[in-house]
N, C-alpha and C positions, 0 to 999 in steps of 0.2 A: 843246495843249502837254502832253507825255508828263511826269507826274508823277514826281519822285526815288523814289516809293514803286512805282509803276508801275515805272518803268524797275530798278529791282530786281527786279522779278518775272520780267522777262523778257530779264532778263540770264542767259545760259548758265549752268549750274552749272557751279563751280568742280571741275577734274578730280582723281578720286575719287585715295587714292594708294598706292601700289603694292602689291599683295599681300604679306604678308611670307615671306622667305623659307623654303623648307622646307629643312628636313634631308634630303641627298640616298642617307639609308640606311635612316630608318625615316622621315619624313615630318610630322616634328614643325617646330615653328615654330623658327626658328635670330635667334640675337638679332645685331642690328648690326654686332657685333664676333665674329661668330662665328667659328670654328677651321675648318683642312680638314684631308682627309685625302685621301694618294693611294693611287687606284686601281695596284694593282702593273700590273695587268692591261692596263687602257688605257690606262696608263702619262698619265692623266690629276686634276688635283683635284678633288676634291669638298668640297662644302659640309656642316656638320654640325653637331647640336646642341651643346649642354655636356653632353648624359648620354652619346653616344656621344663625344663627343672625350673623355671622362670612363675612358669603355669602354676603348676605344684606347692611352689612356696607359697603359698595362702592356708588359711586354717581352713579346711574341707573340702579343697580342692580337689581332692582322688576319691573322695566319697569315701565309701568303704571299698575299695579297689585298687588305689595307690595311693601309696604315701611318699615324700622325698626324705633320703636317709642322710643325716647330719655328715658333714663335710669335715669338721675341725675334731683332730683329736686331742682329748686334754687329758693329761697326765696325773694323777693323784699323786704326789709324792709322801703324805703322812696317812693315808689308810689305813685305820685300824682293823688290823686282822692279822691277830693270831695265833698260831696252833691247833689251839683251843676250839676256835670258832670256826677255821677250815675245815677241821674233823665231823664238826658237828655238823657240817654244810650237807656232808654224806657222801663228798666227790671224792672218785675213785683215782685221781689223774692229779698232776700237778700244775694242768694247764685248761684256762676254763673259760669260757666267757655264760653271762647271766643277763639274762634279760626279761622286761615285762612281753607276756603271751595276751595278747584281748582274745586269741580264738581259744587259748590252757582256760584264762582266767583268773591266772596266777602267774609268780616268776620261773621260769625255768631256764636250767645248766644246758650249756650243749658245748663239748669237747671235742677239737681234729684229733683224726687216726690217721690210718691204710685208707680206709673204706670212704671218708669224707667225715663228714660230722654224727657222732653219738649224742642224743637226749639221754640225762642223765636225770633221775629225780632228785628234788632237793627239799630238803629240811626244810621249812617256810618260819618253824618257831627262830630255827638258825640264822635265816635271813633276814628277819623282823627285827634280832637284836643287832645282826652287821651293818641294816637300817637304818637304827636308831645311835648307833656311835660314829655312824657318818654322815651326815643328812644331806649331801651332794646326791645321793642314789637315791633320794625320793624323787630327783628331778629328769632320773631316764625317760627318755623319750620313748613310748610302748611298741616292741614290733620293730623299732629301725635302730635304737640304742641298745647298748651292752658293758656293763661292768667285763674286761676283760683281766685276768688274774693270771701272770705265769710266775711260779714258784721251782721252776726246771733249773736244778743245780744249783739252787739256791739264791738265784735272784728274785727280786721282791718287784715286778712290776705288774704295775696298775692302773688301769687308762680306762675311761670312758669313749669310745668312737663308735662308732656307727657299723650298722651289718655288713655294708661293703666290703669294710676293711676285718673283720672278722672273717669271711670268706676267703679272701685273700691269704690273708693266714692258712686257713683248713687248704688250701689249694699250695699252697709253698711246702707244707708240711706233706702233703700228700705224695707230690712229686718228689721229694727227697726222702721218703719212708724207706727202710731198705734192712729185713731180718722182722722180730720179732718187737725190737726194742726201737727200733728208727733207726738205728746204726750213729756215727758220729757225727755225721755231715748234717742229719735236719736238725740236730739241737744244734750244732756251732751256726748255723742260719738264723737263728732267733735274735741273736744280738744287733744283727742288721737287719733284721723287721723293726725293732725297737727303735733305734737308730733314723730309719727314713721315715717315724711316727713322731718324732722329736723335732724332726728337722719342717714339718708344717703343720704342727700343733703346737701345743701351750700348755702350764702347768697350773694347779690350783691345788689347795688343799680340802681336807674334807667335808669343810662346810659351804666350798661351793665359793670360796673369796680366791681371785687371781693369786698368784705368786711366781718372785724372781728368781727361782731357785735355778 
């Protein structure tokens, strides 16, 4: 009969666990809660310590080649939009985020699927008037911020964060996509995406003044 101290011995070792992440600019160890920054270039994020997101934080610090992407997400809780002005957006989806393009030239839509993220075009006379009855969204930040908009099943949220966390999203939606329609599991997911953007953000209203709501 295999001994408790025997059977310890040759019991698998427990697997080892995961490298920590590097900084994807100078290759330094990146903590937990680390910062990104986007590549202008590949128009994609990266990962980064605290001395470079440190670096970054200066106005022209990435030149035209990085930029560091806003950290704090803030919630719009009275955002004017709607029916009317979603239709006219020209979005095909109920789930969207918008943001300034410096390489468009203009704002453009981009919504998660299956495949990862769809460009979708958008009305610009549409978003000039959603502009101007909210004047929080003249202060997106071009390229690293996003008006993000989910109307899935009928809730009304609204949050300004940064690309990071918009990827995040298209990645959580990605991996639970399942049939034609997403199946049930990636909408019932959305409520706790929401939920851990709440828990270290903040709220304001649409003109860009704090609130306790």
């Amino acid at each position: 009969m295999e001994t408790p101290r025997l059977g310890a011995l040759l019991a698998p070792p427990p697997p080892a666990p995961p490298p920590p992440r590097k900084c994807e600019l100078c290759r330094a160890a990146c903590a937990p809660d680390h910062r990104h920054v986007l590549d202008l270039r590949a128009r994609l994020p990266l990962c980064v310590c605290r001395a470079c997101a440190l670096l970054l934080d200066r106005p022209a610090a990435g030149g035209d080649h990085y930029r560091l992407i806003p950290e704090h997400p803030r919630r719009i809780h009275d955002l004017d939009l709607d029916e009317q002005t979603w239709t006219a957006l020209g979005l095909p989806v109920e789930l969207a985020f918008l943001m300034r393009s410096t390489s468009a030239g203009r704002v453009v839509a981009h919504y998660p699927g299956p495949m990862g993220v769809t460009e979708s075009t958008l009305d610009l006379a549409a978003w000039g008037e959603l502009e101007a009855a909210n004047p929080v969204l003249a202060a997106l930040e071009p390229d690293t911020e996003a008006l993000l908009v989910s109307r899935v099943q009928g809730a009304a949220e609204h949050w300004l964060l940064g690309l990071d966390d918009c990827y995040r999203l298209v990645g959580l939606i990605r991996s639970c996509w399942r049939g034609r329609s997403g199946g049930d599991e990636v909408w019932s997911r959305l409520p706790g995406f929401f939920t851990e953007l709440g828990s270290r953000g903040s709220v304001m209203d649409r003109f860009g003044a704090p609130s306790h709501l």
